[in-house]
C-alpha positions, 0 to 999 in steps of 0.5 A: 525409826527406832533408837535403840540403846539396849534391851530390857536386863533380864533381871527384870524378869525375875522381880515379882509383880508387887514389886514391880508395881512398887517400882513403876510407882515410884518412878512415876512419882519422880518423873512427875508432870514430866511423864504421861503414860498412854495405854490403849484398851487391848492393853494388858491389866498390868500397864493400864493399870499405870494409864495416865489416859487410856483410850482407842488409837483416834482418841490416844493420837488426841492425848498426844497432841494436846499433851505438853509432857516431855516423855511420852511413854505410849504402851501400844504398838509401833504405828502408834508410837509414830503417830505420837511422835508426829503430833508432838514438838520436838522436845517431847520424846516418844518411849515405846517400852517393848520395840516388838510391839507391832501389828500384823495388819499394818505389816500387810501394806508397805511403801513400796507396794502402794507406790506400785499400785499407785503407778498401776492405777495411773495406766488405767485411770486418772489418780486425781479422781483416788483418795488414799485413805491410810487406817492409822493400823499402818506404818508412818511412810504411808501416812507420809504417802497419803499426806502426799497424796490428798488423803487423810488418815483414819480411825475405827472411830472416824472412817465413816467421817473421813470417807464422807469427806474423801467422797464428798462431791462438795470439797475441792480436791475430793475423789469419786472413789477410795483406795483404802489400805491396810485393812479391807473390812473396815473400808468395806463395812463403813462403805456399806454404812454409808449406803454403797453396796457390795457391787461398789466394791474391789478387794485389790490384791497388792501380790497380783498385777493390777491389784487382780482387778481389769480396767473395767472393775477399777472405773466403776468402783467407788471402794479398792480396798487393799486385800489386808485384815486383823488377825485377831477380827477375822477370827470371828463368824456367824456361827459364833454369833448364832451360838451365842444367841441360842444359848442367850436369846436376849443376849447382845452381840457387839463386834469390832469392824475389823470384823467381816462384814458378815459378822457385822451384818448379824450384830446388834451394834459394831464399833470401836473400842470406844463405841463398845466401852460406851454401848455396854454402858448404855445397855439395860442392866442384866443383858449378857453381852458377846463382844468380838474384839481382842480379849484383854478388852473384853476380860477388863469389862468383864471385870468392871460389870460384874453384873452381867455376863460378858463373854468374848464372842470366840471362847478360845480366842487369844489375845493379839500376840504383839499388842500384849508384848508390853508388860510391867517389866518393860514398863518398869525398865523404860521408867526406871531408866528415864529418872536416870536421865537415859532414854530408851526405845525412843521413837523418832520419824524421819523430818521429811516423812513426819512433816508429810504424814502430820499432814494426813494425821492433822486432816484427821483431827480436823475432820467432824 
């Protein structure tokens, strides 16, 4: 749920960037110990800059959980700020600075078409043998719906641990196949990861009867994966990955797993964000370096190993256009408006679907 209170004036479009940082620092300053600012990696320069603790969305869930700051100022998208607000007590407020900050994949799954494909699984097929797994690219009813439903939550960083769990033959409560939503390619790349193979696989599509699929399909697959995507990640192609290595032969091509899984497949190495921030640093110095994932990312590494080359894999690509919604004006008004004690863009969950998907958020966490 969002409070909104008002729009960002337009006056604070017309303040330079200098004073603007000027403004962002001194409201920093008087909120104190009272603020924590997240900001994750596909930030633009401008906030992170202002970042308390910056990071992927699995590592910025932790920061909020663990934090004891009353205002939570989460310069992400809207799935985040949910999360945030789950984790945290009720005395803490949650500020998205830019309400249009969102995220075209998590939009590709709502509740009311995974309650349908649930119902439609359960004509065919037993439910107690599904885990849903919710990639945190989603909204909060359906981590609530997950929570439910016996499954976790997971991220980029941690899909391979939770569907080691979801599948482990050893748990009780554990399923022998994973209806995974919203975002088919990291389900389907984790699945080859853990040694499963294309043939365990079924896209379900959300639009058609049955997900598309016949009863046979269904039975024998280990792995529905909800037919969703990352625009910015499906950008990315093998061609893209030859031409970089023709023009760099001792090049290294790092991918995000948002991509397909033949993109993956012809890469060095895939991960999340935080996994490409911490490969790149582990590499010999020198290499050049192709990364596919969202720009403003790739730019920042640019500029912190300015001794080699770093390039984004696709030279045209744009930067996710809801997740550089958030600039320093929308910063700087949210800031400057909680020093005077009005809170705005508070994000608030619902009690009942909160409880439900911390459920799922917690089964998170606590999977290693």
């Amino acid at each position: 749920m969002l409070n909104i209170a008002r729009s960002m004036p337009s006056a604070y479009r017309d303040v330079s960037p200098e004073d603007l940082a000027a403004r962002i620092t001194a409201a920093k300053a008087t909120l104190g110990e009272r603020l924590m600012i997240l900001g994750h990696h596909y930030q633009m320069e401008e906030v992170m800059v202002f970042a308390d603790a910056a990071g992927d969305s699995f590592g910025l869930s932790q920061k909020a959980a663990q934090s004891d700051a009353e205002l939570i100022v989460f310069c992400g998208v809207h799935f985040m700020a949910e999360s945030a607000d789950i984790l945290t007590s009720d005395e803490q407020k949650v500020i998205l600075p830019d309400l249009s900050a969102g995220c075209s994949m998590a939009d590709m799954a709502d509740l009311d078409q995974v309650e349908r494909a649930w119902r439609e699984l359960g004509k065919v097929t037993d439910t107690s043998r599904i885990i849903p797994i919710t990639y945190m690219n989603s909204s909060a009813s359906l981590k609530a719906f997950v929570g439910d439903h016996g499954g976790a939550v997971c991220t980029s960083s941690n899909a391979r641990a939770v569907l080691t769990w979801a599948l482990d033959p050893t748990r009780e409560g554990s399923g022998d196949k994973v209806l995974f939503f919203p975002d088919q390619h990291l389900g389907r790349n984790t699945g080859l990861e853990l040694g499963y193979s294309p043939a365990d696989m079924a896209v379900w599509d959300p639009a058609a009867q049955l997900g598309g699929l016949d009863e046979h399909t269904i039975d024998h697959s280990t792995f529905l994966l909800w037919r969703g995507h990352c625009s910015v990640h499906q950008r990315f192609t093998v061609e893209q990955v030859t031409q970089f290595r023709e023009q760099h032969p001792e090049g290294v091509v790092v991918v995000h797993p948002e991509c397909s899984s033949e993109v993956v497949g012809v890469a060095d190495a895939s991960g999340s964000t935080d996994f490409i921030i911490r490969y790149l640093e582990n590499l010999p110095e020198g290499l050049p370096v192709a990364i596919g994932t969202e720009v403003n990312l790739v730019q920042r590494l640019a500029a912190a190993h300015p001794d080699r080359l770093i390039v984004c894999l696709e030279d045209m690509v744009c930067p996710c256009v809801t997740m550089s919604r958030i600039d320093a004006a929308h910063l700087c008004w949210v800031l400057e408006e909680a020093v005077e004690g009005r809170i705005r863009n508070h994000i608030t969950v619902p009690e009942a679907t909160a409880a439900s998907a911390k459920v799922a958020l917690d089964r998170m966490l606590a999977i290693v």
